[in-house]
C-alpha positions in Angstrom: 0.0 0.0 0.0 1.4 3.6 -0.8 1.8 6.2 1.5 -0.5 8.5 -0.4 -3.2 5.4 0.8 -2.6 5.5 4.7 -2.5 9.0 4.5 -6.2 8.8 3.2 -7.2 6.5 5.8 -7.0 3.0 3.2 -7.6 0.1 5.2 -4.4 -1.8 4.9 -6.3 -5.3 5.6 -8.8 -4.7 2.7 -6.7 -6.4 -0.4 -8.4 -6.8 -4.4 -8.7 -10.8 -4.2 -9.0 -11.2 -8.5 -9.2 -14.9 -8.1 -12.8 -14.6 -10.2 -12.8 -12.7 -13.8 -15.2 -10.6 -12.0 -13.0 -8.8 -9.6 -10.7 -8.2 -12.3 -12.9 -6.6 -14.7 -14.5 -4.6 -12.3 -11.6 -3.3 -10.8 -10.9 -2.5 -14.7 -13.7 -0.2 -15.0 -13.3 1.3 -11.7 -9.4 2.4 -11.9 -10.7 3.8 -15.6 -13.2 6.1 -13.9 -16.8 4.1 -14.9 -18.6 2.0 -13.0 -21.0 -0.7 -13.3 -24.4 0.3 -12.8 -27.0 -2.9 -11.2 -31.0 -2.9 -11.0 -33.7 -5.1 -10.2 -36.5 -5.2 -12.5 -39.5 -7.4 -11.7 -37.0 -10.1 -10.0 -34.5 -9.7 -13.4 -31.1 -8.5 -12.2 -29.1 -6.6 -14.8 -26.0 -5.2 -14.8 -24.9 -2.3 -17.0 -21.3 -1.4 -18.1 -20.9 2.2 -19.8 -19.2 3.2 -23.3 -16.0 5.3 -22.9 -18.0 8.2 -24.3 -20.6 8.3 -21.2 -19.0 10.3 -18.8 -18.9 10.2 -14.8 -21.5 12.6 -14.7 -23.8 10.6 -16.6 -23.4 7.3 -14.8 -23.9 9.3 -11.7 -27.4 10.8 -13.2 -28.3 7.1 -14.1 -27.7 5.5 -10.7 -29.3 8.1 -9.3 -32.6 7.9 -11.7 -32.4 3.9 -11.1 -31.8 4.8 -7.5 -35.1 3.1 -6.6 -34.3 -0.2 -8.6 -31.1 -0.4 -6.9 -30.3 -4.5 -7.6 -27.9 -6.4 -5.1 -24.9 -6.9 -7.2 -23.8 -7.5 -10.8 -25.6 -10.9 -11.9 -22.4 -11.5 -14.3 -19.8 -8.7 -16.1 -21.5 -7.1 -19.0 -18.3 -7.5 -22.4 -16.7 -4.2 -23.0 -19.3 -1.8 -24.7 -19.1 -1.2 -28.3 -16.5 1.5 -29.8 -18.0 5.1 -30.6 -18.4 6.0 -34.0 -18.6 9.1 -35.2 -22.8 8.7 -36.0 -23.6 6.8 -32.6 -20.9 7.7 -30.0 -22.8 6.7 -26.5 -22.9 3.2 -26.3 -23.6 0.1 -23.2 -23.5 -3.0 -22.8 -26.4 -4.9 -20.3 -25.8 -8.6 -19.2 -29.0 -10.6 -16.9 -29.4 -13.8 -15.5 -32.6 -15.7 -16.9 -35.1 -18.0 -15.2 -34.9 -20.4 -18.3 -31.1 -20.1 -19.4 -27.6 -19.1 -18.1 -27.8 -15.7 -18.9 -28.0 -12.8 -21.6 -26.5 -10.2 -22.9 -27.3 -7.0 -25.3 -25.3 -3.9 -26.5 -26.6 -0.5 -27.1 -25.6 2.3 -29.1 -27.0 5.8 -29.9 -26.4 9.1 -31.1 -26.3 10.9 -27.8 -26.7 10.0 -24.0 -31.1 11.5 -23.7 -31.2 8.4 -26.5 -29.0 5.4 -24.9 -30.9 6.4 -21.2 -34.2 6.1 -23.2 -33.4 3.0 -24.8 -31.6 1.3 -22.1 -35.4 1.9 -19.9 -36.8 0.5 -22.8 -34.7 -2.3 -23.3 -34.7 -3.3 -19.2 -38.3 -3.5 -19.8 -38.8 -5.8 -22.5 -36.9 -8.1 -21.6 -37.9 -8.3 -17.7 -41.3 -8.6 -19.1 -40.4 -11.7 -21.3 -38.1 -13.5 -18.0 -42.0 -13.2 -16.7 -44.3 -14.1 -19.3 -46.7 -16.6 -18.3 -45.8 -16.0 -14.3 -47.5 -12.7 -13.9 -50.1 -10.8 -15.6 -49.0 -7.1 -16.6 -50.6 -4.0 -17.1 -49.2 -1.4 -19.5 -50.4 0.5 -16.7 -48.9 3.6 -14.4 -49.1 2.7 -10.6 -49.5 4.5 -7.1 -50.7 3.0 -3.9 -51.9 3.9 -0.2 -49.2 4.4 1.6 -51.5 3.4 4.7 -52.8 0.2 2.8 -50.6 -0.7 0.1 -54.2 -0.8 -2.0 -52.3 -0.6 -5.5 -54.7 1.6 -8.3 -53.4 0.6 -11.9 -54.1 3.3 -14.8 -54.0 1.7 -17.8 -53.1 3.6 -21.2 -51.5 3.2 -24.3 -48.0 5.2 -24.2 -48.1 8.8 -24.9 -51.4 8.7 -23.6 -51.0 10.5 -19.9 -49.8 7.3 -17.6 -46.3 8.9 -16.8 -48.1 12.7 -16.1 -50.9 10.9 -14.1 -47.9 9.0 -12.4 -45.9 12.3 -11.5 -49.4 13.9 -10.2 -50.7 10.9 -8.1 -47.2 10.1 -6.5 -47.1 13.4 -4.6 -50.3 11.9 -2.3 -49.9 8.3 -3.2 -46.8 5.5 -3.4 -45.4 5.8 -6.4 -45.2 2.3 -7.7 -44.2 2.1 -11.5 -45.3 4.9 -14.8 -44.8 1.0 -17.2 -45.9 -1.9 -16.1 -47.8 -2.7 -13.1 -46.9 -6.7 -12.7 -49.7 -9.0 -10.8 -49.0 -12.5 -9.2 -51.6 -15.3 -8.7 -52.5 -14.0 -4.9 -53.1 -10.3 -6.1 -49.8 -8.8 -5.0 -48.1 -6.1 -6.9 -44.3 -6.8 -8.1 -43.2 -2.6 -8.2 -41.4 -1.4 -10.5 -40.2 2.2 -9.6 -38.4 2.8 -12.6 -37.6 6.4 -13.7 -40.6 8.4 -14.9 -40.0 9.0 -19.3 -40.7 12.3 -19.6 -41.1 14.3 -23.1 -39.0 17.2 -24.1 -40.9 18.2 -27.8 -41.5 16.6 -31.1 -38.8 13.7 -31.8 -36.5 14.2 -28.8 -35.9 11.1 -26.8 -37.5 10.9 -23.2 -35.9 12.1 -20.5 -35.2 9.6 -17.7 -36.1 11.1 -14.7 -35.9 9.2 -11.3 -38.4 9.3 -9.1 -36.2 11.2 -6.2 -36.0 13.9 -8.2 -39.7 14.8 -8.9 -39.9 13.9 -4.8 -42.4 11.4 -5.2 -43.4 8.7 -2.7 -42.1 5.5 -2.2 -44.0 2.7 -2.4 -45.4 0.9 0.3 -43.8 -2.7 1.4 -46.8 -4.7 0.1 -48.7 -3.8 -2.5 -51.9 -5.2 -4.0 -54.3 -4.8 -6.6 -57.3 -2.9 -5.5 -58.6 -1.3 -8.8 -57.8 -1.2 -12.3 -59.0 2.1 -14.3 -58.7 3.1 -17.7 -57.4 6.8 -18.6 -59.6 8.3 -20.8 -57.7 12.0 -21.1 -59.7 15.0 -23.0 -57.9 17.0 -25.2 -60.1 20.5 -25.6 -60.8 21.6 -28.9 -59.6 24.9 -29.2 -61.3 25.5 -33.0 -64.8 24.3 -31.6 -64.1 26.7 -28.3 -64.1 24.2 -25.8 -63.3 24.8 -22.2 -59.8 23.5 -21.3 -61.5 21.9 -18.1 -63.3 19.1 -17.8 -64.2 17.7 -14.6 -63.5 14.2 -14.4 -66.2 11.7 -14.4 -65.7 8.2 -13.5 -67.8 5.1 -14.8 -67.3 1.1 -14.6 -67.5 -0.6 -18.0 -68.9 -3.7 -18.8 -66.8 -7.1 -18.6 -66.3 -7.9 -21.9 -65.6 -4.1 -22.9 -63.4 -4.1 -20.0 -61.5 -7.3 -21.5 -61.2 -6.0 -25.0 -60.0 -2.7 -23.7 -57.1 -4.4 -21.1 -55.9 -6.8 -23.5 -54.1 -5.0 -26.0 -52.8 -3.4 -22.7 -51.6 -6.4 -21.5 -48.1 -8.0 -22.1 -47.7 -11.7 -22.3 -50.9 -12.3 -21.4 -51.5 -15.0 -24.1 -48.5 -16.6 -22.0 -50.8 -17.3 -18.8 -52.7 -20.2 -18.3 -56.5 -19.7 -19.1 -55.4 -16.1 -20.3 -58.9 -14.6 -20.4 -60.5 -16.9 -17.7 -57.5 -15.9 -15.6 -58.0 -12.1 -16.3 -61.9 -12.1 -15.9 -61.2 -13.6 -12.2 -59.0 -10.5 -11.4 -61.5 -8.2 -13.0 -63.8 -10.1 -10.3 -61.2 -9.9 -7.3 -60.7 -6.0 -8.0 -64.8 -5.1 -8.3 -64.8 -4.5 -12.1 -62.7 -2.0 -14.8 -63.7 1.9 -14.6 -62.7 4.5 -16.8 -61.8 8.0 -15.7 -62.6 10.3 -18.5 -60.4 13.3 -17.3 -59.0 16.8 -19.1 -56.4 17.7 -16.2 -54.2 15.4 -14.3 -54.3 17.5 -11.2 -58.1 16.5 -10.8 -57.0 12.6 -10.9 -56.3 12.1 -6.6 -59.6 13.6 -6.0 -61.8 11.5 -8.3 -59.6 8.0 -7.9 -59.8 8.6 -4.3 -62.8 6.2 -3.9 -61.5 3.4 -6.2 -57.9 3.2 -3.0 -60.7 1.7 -0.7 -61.9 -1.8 -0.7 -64.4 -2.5 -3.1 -67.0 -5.4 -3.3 -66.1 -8.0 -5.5 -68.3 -8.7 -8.6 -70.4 -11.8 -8.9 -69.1 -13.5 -12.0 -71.1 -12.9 -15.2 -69.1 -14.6 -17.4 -68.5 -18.9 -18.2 -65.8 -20.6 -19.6 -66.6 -21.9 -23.1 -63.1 -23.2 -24.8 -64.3 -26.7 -23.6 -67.8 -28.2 -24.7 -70.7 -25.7 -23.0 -72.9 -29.1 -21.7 -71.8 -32.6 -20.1 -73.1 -34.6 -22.4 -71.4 -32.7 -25.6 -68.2 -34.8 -27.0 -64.8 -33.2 -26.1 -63.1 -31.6 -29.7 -61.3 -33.6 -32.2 -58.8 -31.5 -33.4 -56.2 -34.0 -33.9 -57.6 -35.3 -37.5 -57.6 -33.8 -40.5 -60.9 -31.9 -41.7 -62.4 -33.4 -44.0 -62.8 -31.2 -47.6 -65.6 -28.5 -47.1 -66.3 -29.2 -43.6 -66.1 -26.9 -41.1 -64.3 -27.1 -37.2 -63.5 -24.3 -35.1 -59.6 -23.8 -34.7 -58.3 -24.7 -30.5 -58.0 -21.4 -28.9 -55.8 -19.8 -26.3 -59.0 -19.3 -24.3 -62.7 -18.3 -24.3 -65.6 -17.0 -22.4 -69.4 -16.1 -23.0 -70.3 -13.0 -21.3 -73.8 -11.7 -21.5 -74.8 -13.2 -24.2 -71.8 -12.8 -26.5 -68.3 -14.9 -26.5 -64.8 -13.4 -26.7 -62.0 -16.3 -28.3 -58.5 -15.6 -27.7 -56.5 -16.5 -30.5 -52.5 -17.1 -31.0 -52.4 -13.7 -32.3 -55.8 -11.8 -31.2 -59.4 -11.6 -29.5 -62.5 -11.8 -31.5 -65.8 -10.7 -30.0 -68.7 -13.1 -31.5 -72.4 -12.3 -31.4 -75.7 -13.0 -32.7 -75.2 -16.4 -34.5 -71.5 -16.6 -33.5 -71.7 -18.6 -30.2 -74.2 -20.9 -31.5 -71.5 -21.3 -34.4 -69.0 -21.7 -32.4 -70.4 -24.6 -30.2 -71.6 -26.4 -33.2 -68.3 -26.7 -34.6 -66.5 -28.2 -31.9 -65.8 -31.4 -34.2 -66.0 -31.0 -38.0 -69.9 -30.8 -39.7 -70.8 -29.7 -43.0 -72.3 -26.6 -43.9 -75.7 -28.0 -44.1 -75.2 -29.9 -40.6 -74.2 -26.4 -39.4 -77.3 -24.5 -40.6 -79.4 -27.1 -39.1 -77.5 -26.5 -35.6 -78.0 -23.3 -35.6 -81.5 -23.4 -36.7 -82.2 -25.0 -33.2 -81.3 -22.1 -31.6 -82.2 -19.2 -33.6 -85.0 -20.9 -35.5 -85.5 -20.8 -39.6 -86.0 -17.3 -40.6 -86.2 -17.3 -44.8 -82.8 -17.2 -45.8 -81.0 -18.8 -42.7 -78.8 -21.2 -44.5 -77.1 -18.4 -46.7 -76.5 -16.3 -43.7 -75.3 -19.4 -41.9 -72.7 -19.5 -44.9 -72.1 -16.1 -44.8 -71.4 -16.1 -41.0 -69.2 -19.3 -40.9 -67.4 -18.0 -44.3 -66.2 -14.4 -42.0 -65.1 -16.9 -38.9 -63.0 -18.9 -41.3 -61.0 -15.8 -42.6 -60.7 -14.7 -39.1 -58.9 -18.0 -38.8 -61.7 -19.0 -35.6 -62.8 -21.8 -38.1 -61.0 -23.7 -40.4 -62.5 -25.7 -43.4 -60.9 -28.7 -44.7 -59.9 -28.4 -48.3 -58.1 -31.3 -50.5 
C-alpha cells in the first residue's frame, strides 16, 4: 500500500482478491473512472457497463434515476461496450441472469446520451417482461398506492397517452409504484417497478429519464396489492370548436367484456398465462370490475380516484368458460384429424368465455368478440360438420327465418378468414 493510501485512511487489511474474472474486470472499469451500474426489474437483475463516451457525470445521473431499482450486485460482467463511432458515440453493454437459461447479454448504441438512457429503460423492460411471461399478468399501466394500505390503483393507457403525467401527479399523495408496467402474481400482490418516470422534451426528442427522487415522489409501500384497475380516458379541448380547457372528471365502470377488450391489447404476455382470459376475468372479479376515468387535467386525478384506493365489493361472476364443450353430455373436440374437404371445425383457442350473451376467443395472435349467430357457431363446430349440418344446428337455436342457410354460410365463411374456423380443403 502507498503512502499516499494510509494517509487517506485505506484500510491496509482490505486487499483486491482477482481470483474470479469478475473482480478483475470490475476493478478495470473502476481504476478507468466508470462503474457498473445494477437494478432489479420485476425479480431480473441486470447489470450495465458504460461506453467510454458516457461520462462520470452521466453514470452518476443514471444510478441516481435507477436509485429506486437499486439491484444487489452485478448478476455476471457485462463485455466491454461497443466503440464510438462518429454517428452513434454513446454506447452500453447490459448482461442478466434468466429463469430459463444461463444468462444474456445486449449492446446498445446511440447518437447521444437522452437516446441510450431512453433506450436502455426501454430495453430493461422488454426483456424483464419476457423473463415473466406466463408467471404474472402485466398492465401497461402507471401505478400509485396507499401508503397506509398498500391498495395498488393501476391506470391503464397506451404510451403517450398520460400514464407517466398521471404517475408524476398521483405520487405526490400516493406511493409511487411504476409509470410502465404494473406486474400481478396469482395472490393479487403487486411486483413494483419504480423505474424512472420517461418524460417528453418536444417533437422527436428522446425521453428524459427522470428518477423518481428527483420529482420527490413517494415510495412505495412494502406490500402492494391490486385494489382497482382504471382506464385513462384524457380529453384533449378543442380549441377551433371553443371548448373549455377543463373538464371535470367523471368516473364510470364498464362492462366485462368491454373491459377485456380494452385491457388486452394493454396487457403483455398475457397470451403466455394459463386460461389467459379466464384468468384475467377472475381478477376483473377480485378488484370489483374495470372503470374508466374520462379526465381533461391530471391535477383533478387524486380527488376522483380517491374512492376506487378503498376496498371495493367484488363482482359476482357474469361470465363462463366456453373453450371446452358448454354441456356434459357434448363430446370433447377432435382436433387431432384432418378436416375433411368443405367441412367446417372451429380452430383450439388460447381461451374463451361467454359473457352476457356474447363470447370473446382468444386467439394465438388476437381476440375476437362473436355475437348474434357466432356462439351458436361456435359450439356447433366443436368437431368437424358440414355446412348443411351447421345451418341445421344453428337453426335450433335461432329458428329458420327465410334465408338462414345463406346467412349461416355467410357467418361461418367471415369466422373462417378470421382463422376462428378452419375448413378442410383437398
Amino acid at each position: 500500500m502507498s503512502g499516499e493510501d494510509k494517509k487517506h485512511g485505506v484500510d491496509s487489511q482490505l486487499d483486491w482478491d482477482f481470483s474470479s474474472g469478475w473482480d478483475a474486470r470490475l476493478f478495470e472499469d473502476l481504476r478507468g473512472g466508470g462503474e457498473l451500474l445494477s437494478v432489479d426489474v420485476l425479480g431480473t437483475q441486470f447489470a450495465i457497463r458504460w461506453g467510454r463516451s458516457v461520462t462520470p457525470e452521466q453514470q452518476h445521473s443514471m444510478r441516481s434515476a435507477w436509485s429506486r431499482c437499486a439491484g444487489a450486485g452485478a448478476p455476471m460482467v457485462p463485455p466491454l461496450a461497443k466503440e464510438p463511432t462518429e454517428s452513434l458515440p454513446f454506447s452500453a453493454s447490459v448482461s442478466y441472469l434468466s429463469q430459463t437459461y444461463d444468462g444474456g447479454t445486449f449492446p446498445l448504441q446511440a447518437a447521444s446520451f437522452a437516446e441510450l438512457a431512453e433506450n436502455l429503460t426501454s430495453r430493461l423492460t422488454v426483456a424483464a417482461i419476457l423473463e415473466n411471461a406466463g408467471e404474472l399478468m402485466m398492465l401497461h399501466a402507471c401505478g400509485v398506492a396507499s401508503p397506509e394500505t398498500g391498495a395498488v390503483v393501476a391506470l391503464v393507457a397506451k404510451s403517450g397517452t398520460g400514464k407517466t403525467t398521471a404517475a408524476s401527479v398521483l405520487a405526490g399523495t400516493y406511493g409511487y409504484v411504476t409509470d410502465e408496467t404494473v406486474a400481478i402474481g396469482p395472490d393479487g400482490s403487486v411486483l413494483p417497478y419504480p423505474k424512472p418516470l420517461s418524460v417528453k422534451q418536444g417533437p422527436g426528442a428522446p425521453k428524459r429519464q427522470v428518477g423518481p427522487d428527483e420529482l420527490g415522489l413517494l415510495p412505495a409501500p412494502a406490500k402492494p396489492f391490486i385494489q382497482s384497475i382504471v382506464l385513462l380516458n384524457r380529453i384533449e379541448p378543442d380549441q377551433e370548436a371553443h371548448q373549455e380547457a377543463h373538464q371535470e372528471p367523471t368516473l364510470r365502470q364498464l362492462p366485462l367484456a368491454d373491459g377485456l377488450l380494452a385491457l388486452i391489447p394493454d396487457s403483455s404476455s398475457q397470451a403466455e398465462i394459463d386460461e389467459p382470459l379466464q384468468s384475467l376475468c377472475r381478477l376483473i372479479d377480485r378488484v370489483g370490475g374495470v372503470w374508466q376515468v374520462t379526465y381533461s387535467e391530471a391535477e383533478d386525478l387524486p380527488a376522483a380516484l380517491e374512492p376506487l384506493f378503498r376496498k371495493q365489493r367484488r363482482s359476482k361472476p357474469v361470465w363462463e368458460a366456453r373453450s371446452r364443450p358448454a354441456r356434459a353430455e357434448e363430446a370433447e373436440p377432435d382436433d387431432t384429424t384432418p378436416v375433411p374437404d368443405g367441412w367446417i371445425r372451429r380452430v383450439e383457442p388460447k381461451d374463451a368465455v361467454a359473457v352476457d350473451g356474447d363470447l370473446l376467443v382468444m386467439l394465438e395472435a388476437e381476440i375476437v368478440r362473436l355475437s348474434g349467430i357466432g356462439p351458436a357457431i361456435w359450439e356447433a363446430t366443436a368437431n368437424a360438420v358440414t355446412l348443411d349440418e351447421l345451418a341445421e344446428e344453428i337453426a335450433k337455436v335461432h329458428g329458420r327465418p327465410e334465408g338462414y342457410k345463406a346467412a349461416v354460410a355467410a357467418a361461418a365463411g367471415q369466422l373462417i378468414a378470421k382463422s376462428v374456423l378452419e375448413q378442410g380443403s383437398e
